[in-house]
MARTOR-295437 format. One record per residue: residue number from 1; residue in three letters; chain; x, y, z of N, C-alpha, C in turn. Coordinates in steps of 0.02 Angstrom, whole numbers. Example, Ala and Ser with C-alpha at 12.3 -4.5 7.8 and 13.67 -1.06 7.14 Angstrom:
<recs>
{1, "ALA", "A", {660, -284, 390}, {615, -225, 390}, {660, -165, 390}}
{2, "SER", "A", {642, -112, 354}, {684, -53, 357}, {645, 2, 394}}
</recs>
This chain:
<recs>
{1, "UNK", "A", {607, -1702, -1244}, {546, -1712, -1205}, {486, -1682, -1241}}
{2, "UNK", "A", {507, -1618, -1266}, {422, -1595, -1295}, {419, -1615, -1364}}
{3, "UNK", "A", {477, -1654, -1401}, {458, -1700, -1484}, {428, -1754, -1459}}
{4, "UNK", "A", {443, -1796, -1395}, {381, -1848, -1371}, {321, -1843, -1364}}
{5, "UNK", "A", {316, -1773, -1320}, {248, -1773, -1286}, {211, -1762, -1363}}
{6, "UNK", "A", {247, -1716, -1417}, {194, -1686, -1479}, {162, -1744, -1516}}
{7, "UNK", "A", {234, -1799, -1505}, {214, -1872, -1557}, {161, -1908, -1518}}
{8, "UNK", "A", {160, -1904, -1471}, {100, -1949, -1426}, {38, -1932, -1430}}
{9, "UNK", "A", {28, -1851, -1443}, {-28, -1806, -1442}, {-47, -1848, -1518}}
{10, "UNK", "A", {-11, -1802, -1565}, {-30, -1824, -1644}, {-55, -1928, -1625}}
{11, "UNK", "A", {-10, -1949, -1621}, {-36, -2020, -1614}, {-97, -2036, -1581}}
{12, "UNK", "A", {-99, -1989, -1512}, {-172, -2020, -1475}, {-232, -1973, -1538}}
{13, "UNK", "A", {-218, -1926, -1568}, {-263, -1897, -1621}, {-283, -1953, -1657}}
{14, "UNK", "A", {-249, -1977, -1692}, {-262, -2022, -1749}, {-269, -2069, -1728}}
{15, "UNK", "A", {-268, -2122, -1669}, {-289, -2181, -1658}, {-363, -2172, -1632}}
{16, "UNK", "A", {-386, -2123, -1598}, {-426, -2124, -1572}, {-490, -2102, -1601}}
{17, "UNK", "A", {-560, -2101, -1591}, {-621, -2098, -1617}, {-637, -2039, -1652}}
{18, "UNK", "A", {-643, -2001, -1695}, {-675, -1949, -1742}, {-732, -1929, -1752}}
{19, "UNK", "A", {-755, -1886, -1685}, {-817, -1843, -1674}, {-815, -1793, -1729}}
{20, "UNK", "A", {-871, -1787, -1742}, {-871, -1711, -1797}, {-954, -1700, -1775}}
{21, "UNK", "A", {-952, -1625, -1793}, {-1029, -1628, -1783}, {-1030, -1546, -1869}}
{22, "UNK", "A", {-1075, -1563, -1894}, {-1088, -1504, -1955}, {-1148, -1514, -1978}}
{23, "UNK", "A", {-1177, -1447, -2003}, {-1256, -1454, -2033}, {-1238, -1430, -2082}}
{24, "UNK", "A", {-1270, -1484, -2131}, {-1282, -1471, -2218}, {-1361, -1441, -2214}}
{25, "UNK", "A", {-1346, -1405, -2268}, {-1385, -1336, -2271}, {-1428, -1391, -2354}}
{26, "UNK", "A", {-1481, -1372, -2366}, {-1511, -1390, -2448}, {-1499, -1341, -2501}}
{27, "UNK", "A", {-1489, -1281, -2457}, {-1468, -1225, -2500}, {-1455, -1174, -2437}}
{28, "UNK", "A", {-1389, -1138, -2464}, {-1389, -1067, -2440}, {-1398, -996, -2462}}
{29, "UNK", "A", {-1435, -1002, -2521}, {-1443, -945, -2551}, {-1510, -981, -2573}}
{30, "UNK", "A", {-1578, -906, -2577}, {-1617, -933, -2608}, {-1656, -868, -2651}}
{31, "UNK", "A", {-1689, -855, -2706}, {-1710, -828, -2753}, {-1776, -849, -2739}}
{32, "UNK", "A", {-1827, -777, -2720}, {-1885, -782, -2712}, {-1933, -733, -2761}}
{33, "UNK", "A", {-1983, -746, -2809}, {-2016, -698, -2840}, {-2050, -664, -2773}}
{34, "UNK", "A", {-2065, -594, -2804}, {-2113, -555, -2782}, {-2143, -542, -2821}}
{35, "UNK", "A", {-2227, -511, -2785}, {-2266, -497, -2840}, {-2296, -410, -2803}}
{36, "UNK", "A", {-2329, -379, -2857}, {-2341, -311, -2825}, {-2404, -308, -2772}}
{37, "UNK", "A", {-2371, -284, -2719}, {-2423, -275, -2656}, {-2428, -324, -2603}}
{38, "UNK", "A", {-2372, -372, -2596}, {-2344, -434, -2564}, {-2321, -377, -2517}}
{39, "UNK", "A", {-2338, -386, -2461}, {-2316, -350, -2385}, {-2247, -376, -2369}}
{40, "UNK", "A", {-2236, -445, -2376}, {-2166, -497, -2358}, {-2167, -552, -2392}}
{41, "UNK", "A", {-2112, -571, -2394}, {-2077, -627, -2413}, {-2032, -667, -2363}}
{42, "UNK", "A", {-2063, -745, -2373}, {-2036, -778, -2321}, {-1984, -828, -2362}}
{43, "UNK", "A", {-1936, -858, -2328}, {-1892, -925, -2366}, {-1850, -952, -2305}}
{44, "UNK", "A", {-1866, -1027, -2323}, {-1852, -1077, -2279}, {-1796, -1098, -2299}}
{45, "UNK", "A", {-1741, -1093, -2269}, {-1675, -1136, -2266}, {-1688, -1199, -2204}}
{46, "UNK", "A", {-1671, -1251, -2267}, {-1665, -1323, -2227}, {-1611, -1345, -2222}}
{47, "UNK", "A", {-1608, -1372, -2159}, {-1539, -1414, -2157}, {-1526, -1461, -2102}}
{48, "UNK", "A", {-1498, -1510, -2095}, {-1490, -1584, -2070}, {-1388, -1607, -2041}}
{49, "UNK", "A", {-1404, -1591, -1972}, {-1332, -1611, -1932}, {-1332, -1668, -1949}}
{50, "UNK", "A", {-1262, -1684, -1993}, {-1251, -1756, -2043}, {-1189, -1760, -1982}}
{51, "UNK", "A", {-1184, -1740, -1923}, {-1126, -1778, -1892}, {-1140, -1810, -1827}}
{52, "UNK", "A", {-1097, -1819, -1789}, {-1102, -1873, -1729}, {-1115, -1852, -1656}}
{53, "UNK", "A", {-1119, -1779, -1665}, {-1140, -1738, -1605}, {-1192, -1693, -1604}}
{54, "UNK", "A", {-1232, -1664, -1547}, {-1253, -1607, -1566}, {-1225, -1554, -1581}}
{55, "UNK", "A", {-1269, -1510, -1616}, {-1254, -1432, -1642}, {-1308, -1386, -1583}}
{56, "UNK", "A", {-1259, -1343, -1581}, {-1331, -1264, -1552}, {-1304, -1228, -1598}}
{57, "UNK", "A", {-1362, -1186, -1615}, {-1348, -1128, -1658}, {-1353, -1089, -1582}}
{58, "UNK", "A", {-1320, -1050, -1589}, {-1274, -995, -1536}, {-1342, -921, -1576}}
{59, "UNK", "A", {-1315, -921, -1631}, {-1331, -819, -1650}, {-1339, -860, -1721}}
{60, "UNK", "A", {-1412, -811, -1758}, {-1438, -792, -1787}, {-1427, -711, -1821}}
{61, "UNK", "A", {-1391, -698, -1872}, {-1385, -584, -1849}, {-1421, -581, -1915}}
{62, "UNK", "A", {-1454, -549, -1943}, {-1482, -516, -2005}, {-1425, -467, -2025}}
{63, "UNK", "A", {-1414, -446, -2114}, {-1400, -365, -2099}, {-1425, -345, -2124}}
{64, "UNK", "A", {-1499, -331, -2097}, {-1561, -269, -2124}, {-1598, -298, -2061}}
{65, "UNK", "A", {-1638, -228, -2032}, {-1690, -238, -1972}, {-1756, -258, -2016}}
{66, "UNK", "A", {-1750, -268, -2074}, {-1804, -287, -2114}, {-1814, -357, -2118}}
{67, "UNK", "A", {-1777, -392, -2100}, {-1784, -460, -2117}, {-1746, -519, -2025}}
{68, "UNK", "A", {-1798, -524, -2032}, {-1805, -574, -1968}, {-1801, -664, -1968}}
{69, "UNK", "A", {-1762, -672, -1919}, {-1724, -743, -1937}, {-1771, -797, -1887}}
{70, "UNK", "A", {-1826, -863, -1878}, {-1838, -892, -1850}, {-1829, -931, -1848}}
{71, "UNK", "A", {-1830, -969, -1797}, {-1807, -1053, -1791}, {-1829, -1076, -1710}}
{72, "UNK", "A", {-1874, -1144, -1733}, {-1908, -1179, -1677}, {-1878, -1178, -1616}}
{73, "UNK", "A", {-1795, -1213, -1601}, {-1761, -1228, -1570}, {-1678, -1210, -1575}}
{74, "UNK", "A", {-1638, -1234, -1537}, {-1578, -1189, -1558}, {-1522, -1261, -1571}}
{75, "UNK", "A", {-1552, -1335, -1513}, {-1501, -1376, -1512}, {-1510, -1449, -1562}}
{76, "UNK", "A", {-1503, -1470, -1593}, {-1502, -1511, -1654}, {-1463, -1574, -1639}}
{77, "UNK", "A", {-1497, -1628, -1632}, {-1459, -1709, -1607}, {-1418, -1717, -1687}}
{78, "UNK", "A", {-1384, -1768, -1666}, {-1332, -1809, -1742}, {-1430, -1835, -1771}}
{79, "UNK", "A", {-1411, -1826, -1854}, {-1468, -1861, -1897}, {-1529, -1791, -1885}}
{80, "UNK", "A", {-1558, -1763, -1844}, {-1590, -1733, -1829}, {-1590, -1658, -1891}}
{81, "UNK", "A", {-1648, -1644, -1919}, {-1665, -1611, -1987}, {-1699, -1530, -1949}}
{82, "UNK", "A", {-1688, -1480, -1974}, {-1727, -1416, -1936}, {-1739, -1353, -2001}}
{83, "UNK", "A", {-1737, -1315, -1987}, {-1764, -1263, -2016}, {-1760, -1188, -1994}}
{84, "UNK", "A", {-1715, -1144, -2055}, {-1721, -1074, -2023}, {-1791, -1032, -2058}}
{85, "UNK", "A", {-1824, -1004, -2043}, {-1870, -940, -2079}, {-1854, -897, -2072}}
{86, "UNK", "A", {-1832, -871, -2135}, {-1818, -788, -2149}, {-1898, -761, -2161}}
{87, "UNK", "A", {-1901, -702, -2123}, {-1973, -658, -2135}, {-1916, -582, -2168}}
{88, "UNK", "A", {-1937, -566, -2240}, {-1929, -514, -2246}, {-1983, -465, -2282}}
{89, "UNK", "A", {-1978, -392, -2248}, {-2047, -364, -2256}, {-2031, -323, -2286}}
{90, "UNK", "A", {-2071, -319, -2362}, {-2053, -272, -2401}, {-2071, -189, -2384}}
{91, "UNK", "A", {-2117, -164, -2349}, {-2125, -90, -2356}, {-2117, -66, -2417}}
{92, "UNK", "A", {-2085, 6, -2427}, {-2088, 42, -2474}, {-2025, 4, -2531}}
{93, "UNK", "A", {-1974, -31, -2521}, {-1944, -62, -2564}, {-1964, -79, -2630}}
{94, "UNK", "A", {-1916, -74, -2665}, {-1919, -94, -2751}, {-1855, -119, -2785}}
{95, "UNK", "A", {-1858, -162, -2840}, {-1790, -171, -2858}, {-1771, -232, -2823}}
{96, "UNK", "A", {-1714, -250, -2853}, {-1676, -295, -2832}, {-1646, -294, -2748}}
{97, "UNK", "A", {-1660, -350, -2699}, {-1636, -347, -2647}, {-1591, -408, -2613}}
{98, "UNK", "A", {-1549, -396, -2585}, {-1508, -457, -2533}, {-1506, -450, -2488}}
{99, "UNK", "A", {-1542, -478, -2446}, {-1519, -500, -2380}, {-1480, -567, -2346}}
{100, "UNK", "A", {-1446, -539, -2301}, {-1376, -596, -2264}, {-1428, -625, -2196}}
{101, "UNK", "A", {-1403, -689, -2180}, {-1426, -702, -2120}, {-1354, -753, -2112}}
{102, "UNK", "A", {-1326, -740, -2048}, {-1256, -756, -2031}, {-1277, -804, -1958}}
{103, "UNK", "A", {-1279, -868, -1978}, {-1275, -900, -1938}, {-1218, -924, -1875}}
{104, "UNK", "A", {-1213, -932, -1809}, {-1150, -963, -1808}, {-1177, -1021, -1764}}
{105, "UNK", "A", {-1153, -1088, -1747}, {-1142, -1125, -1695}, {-1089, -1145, -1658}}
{106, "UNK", "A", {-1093, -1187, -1626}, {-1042, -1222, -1583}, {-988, -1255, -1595}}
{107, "UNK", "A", {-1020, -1271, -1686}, {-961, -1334, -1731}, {-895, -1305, -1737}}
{108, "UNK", "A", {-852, -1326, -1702}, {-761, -1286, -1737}, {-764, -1312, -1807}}
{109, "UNK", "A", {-806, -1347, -1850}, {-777, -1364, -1901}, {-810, -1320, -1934}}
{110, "UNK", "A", {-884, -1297, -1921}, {-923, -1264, -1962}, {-957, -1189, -1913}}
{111, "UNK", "A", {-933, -1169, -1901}, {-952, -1122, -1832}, {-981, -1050, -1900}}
{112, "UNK", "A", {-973, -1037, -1926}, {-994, -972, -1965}, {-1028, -1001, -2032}}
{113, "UNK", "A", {-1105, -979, -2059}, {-1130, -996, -2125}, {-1159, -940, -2141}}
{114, "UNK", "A", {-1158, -916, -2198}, {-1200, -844, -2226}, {-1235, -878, -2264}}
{115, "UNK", "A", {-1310, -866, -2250}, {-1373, -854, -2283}, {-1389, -811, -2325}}
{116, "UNK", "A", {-1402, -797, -2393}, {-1439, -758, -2431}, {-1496, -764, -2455}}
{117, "UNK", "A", {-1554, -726, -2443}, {-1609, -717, -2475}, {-1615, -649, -2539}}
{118, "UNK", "A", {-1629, -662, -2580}, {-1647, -635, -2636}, {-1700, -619, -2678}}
{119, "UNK", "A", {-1708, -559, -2684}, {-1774, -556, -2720}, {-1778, -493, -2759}}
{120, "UNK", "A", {-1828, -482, -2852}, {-1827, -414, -2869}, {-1903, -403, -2829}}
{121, "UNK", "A", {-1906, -329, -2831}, {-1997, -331, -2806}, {-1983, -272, -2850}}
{122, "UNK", "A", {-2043, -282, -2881}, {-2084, -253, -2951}, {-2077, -180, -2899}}
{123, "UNK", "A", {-2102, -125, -2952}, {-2120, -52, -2948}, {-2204, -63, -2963}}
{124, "UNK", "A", {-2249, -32, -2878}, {-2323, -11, -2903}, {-2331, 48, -2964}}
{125, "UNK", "A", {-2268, 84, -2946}, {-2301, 124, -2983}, {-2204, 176, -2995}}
{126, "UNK", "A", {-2205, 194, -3064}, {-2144, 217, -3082}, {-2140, 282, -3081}}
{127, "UNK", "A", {-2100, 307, -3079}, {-2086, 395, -3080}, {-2035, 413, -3101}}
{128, "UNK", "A", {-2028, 456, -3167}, {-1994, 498, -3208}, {-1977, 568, -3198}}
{129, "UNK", "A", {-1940, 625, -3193}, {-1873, 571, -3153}, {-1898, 550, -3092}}
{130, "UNK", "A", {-1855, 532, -3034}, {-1874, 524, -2965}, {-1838, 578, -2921}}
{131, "UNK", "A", {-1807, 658, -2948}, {-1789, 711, -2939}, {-1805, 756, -2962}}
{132, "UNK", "A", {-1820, 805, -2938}, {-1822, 872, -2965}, {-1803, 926, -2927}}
{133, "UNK", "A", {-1770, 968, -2974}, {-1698, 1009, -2932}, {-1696, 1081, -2954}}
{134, "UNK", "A", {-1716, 1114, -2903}, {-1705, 1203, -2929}, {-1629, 1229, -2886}}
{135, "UNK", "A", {-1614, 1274, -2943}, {-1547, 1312, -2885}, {-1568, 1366, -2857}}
{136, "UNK", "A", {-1545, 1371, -2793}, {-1560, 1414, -2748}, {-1561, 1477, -2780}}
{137, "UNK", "A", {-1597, 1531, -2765}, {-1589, 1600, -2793}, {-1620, 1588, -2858}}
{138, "UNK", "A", {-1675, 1536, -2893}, {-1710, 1538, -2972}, {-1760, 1560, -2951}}
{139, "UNK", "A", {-1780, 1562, -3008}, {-1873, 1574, -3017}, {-1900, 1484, -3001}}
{140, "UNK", "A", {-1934, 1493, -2945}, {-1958, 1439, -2950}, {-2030, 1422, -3007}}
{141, "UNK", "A", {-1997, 1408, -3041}, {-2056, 1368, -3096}, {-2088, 1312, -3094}}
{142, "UNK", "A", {-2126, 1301, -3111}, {-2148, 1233, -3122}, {-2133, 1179, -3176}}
{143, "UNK", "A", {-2127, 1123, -3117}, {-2063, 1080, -3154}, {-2134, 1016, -3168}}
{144, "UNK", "A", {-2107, 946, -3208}, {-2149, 896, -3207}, {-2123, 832, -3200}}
{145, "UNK", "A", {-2135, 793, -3167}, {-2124, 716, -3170}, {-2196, 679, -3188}}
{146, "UNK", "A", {-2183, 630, -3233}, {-2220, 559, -3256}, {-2236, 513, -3228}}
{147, "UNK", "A", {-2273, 498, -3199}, {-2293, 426, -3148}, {-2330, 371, -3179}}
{148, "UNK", "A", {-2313, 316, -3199}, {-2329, 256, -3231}, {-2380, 204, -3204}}
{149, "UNK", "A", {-2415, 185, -3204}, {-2453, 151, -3162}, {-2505, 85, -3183}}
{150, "UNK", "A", {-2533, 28, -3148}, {-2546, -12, -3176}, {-2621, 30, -3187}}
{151, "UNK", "A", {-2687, 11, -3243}, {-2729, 41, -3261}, {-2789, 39, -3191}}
{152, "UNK", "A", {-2784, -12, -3161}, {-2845, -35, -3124}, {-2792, -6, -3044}}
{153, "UNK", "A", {-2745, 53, -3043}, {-2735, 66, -2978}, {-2764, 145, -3005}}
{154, "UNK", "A", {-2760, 164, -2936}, {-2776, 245, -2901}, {-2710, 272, -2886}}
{155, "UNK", "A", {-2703, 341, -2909}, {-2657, 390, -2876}, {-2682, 442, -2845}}
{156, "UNK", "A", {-2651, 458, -2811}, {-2652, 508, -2750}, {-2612, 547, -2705}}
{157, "UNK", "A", {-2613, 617, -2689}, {-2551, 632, -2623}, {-2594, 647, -2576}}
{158, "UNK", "A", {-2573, 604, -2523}, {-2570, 636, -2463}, {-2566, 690, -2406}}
{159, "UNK", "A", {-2610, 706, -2380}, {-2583, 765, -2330}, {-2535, 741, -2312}}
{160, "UNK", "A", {-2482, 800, -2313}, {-2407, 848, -2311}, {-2418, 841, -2225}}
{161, "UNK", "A", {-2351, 810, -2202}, {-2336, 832, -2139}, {-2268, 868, -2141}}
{162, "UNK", "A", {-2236, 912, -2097}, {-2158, 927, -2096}, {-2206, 1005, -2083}}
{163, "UNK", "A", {-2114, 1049, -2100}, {-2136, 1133, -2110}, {-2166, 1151, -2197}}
{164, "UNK", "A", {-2212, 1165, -2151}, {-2278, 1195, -2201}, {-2228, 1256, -2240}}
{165, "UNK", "A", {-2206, 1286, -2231}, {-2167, 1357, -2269}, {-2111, 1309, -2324}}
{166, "UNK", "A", {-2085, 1239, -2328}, {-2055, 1208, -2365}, {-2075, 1162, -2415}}
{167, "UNK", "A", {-2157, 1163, -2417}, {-2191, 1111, -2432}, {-2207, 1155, -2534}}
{168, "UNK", "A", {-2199, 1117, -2568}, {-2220, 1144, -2640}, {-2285, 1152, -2664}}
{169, "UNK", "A", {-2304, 1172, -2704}, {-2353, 1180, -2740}, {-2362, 1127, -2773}}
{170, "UNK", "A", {-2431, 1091, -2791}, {-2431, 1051, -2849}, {-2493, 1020, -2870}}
{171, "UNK", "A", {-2489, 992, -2946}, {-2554, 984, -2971}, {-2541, 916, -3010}}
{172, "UNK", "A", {-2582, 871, -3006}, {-2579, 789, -3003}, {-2642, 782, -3054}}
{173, "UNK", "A", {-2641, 771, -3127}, {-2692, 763, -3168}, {-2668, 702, -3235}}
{174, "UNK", "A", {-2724, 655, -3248}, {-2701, 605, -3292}, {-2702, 629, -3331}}
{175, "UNK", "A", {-2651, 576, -3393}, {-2628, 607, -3450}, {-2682, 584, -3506}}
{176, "UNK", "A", {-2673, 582, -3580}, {-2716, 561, -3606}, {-2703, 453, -3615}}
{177, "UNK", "A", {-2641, 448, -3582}, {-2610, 376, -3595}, {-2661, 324, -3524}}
{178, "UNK", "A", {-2689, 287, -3525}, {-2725, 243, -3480}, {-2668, 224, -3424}}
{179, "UNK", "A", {-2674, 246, -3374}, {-2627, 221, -3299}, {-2574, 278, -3306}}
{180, "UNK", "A", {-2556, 327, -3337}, {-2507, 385, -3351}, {-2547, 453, -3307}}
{181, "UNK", "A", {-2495, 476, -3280}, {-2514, 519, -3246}, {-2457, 589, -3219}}
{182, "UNK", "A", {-2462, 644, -3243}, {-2427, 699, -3233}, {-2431, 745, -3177}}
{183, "UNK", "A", {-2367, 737, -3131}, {-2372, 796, -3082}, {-2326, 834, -3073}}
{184, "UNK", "A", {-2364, 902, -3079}, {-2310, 951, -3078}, {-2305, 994, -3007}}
{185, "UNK", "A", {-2239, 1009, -2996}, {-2215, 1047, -2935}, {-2190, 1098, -2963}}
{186, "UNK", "A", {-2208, 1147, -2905}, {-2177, 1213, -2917}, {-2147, 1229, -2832}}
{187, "UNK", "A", {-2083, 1244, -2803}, {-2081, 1244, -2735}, {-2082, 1314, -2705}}
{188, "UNK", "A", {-2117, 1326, -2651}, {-2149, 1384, -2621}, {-2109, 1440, -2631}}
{189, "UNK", "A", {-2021, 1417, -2631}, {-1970, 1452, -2617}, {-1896, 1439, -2637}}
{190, "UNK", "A", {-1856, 1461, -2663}, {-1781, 1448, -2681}, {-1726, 1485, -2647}}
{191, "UNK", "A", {-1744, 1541, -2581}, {-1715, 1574, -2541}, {-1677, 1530, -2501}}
{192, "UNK", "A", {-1682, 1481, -2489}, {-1644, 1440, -2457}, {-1642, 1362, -2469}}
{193, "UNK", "A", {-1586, 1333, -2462}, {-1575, 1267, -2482}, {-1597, 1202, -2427}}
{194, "UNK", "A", {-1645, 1168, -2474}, {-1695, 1123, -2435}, {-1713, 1081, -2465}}
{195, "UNK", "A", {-1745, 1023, -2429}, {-1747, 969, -2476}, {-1847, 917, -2459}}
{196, "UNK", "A", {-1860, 895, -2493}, {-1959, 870, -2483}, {-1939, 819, -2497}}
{197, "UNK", "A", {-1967, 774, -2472}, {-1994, 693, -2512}, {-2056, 693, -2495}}
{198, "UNK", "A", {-2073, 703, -2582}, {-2155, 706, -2599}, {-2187, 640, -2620}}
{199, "UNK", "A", {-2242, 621, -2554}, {-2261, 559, -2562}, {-2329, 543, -2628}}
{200, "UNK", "A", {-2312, 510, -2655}, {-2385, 499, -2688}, {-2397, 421, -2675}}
{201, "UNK", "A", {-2460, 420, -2660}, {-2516, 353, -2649}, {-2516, 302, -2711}}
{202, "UNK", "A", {-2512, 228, -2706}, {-2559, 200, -2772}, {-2594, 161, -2729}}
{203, "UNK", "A", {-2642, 162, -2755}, {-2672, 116, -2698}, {-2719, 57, -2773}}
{204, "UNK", "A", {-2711, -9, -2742}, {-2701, -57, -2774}, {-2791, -67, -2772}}
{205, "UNK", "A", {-2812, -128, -2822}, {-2871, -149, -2837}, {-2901, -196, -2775}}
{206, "UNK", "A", {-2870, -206, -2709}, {-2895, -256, -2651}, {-2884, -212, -2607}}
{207, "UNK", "A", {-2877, -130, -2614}, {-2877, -86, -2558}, {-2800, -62, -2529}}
{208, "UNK", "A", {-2765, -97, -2528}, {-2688, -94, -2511}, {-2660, -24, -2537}}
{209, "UNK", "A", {-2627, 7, -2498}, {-2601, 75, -2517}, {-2527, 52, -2506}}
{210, "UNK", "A", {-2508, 84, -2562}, {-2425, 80, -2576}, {-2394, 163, -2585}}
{211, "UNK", "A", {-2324, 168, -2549}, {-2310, 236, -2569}, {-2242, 241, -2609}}
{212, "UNK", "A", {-2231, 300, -2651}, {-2179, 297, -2687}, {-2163, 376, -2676}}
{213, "UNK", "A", {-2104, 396, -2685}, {-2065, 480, -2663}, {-2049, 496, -2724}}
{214, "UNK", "A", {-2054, 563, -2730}, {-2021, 594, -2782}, {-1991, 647, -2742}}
{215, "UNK", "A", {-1906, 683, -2748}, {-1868, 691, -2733}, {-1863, 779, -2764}}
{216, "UNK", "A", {-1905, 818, -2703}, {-1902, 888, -2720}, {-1837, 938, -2680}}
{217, "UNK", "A", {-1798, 963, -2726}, {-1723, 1006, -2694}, {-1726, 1058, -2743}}
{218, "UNK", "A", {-1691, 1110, -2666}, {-1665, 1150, -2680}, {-1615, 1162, -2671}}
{219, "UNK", "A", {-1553, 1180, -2721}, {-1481, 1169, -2725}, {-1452, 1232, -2715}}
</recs>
């Protein structure tokens, strides 16, 4: 009885009509330049339900709160063409980045698609090292890092927020190299083990302020 009922199933399968519903994507990965002082980067994934039913996209998930997934509508007819927008916002970022955007819908055939956006974003401004490290119980001396910079930006630090008793000493003067610039730290104290991220400013030729850390410890 149940090798009948299975053969009847399989048979009414195959005699009968072949719904599918799936969205072809134009691309799922996409490579975007950045340029320095670009706030965000946006990229459009296109794509077109090439089957015989509708689709809903169900969930949209990012994995970074940095990068935000839009889309007009959620339900997509057969033939019917749409569009996701990735918004990702650079902030203090540099370097090479990936972000995922993990689509899913309704399709059993196609229910899960990962999105990648890609991008390097230039350095405003570079720093040699991007640490500097005393051991607890030294003479705190004064140490130096190199900051690189395009010629037509500004450097600068910022008023210091946090505990004032942890905050370093320091003196920020150009070098004789055009856009080169030397700052040296000395930290208040080595009695106890603590750690700064010392901001310095560049602030760009259209006004835009960008920030970059240099990495003050005590070990």
């Amino acid at each position: 009885m149940i090798r009948r009922t299975t053969f009847f199933l399989i048979s009414l399968l195959l005699s009968g009509p072949f719904c599918h519903a799936a969205l072809e994507w134009e691309s799922t990965r996409l490579d975007l330049p950045a340029k320095v002082g670009e706030e965000e980067i946006i990229g459009v994934f296109k794509f077109k339900n090439t089957g015989d039913n509708a689709i809903e996209i169900l969930t949209t998930r990012s994995s970074c709160g940095c990068t935000i997934p839009e889309m007009a509508k959620q339900v997509y007819a057969p033939g019917e063409s749409g569009e996701l927008k990735a918004v990702f916002t650079i902030g203090n970022r540099t370097g090479p980045q990936r972000k995922t955007i993990t689509v899913t819908t309704n399709s059993p055939e196609q229910r899960v698609t990962r999105l990648v956006l890609s991008t390097d974003i230039p350095e405003v401004a570079n720093i040699r090292p991007k640490m500097l490290l005393w051991r607890k119980g030294s003479e705190p001396e004064w140490k130096e890092a190199i900051i690189r910079t395009d010629v037509e930006n500004q450097i600068s630090v910022p008023e210091f927020e946090g505990d004032k008793k942890k905050l370093p000493a320091y003196e920020l003067k150009p070098t004789e190299t055009a856009g080169e610039y030397k700052l040296l730290i000395k930290p208040d104290t080595t009695t106890e083990r603590h750690q700064v991220q010392f901001p310095v400013i560049v602030e760009l030729p259209d006004g835009t302020n960008k920030e970059v850390r240099l990495f003050v410890l005590v070990r």
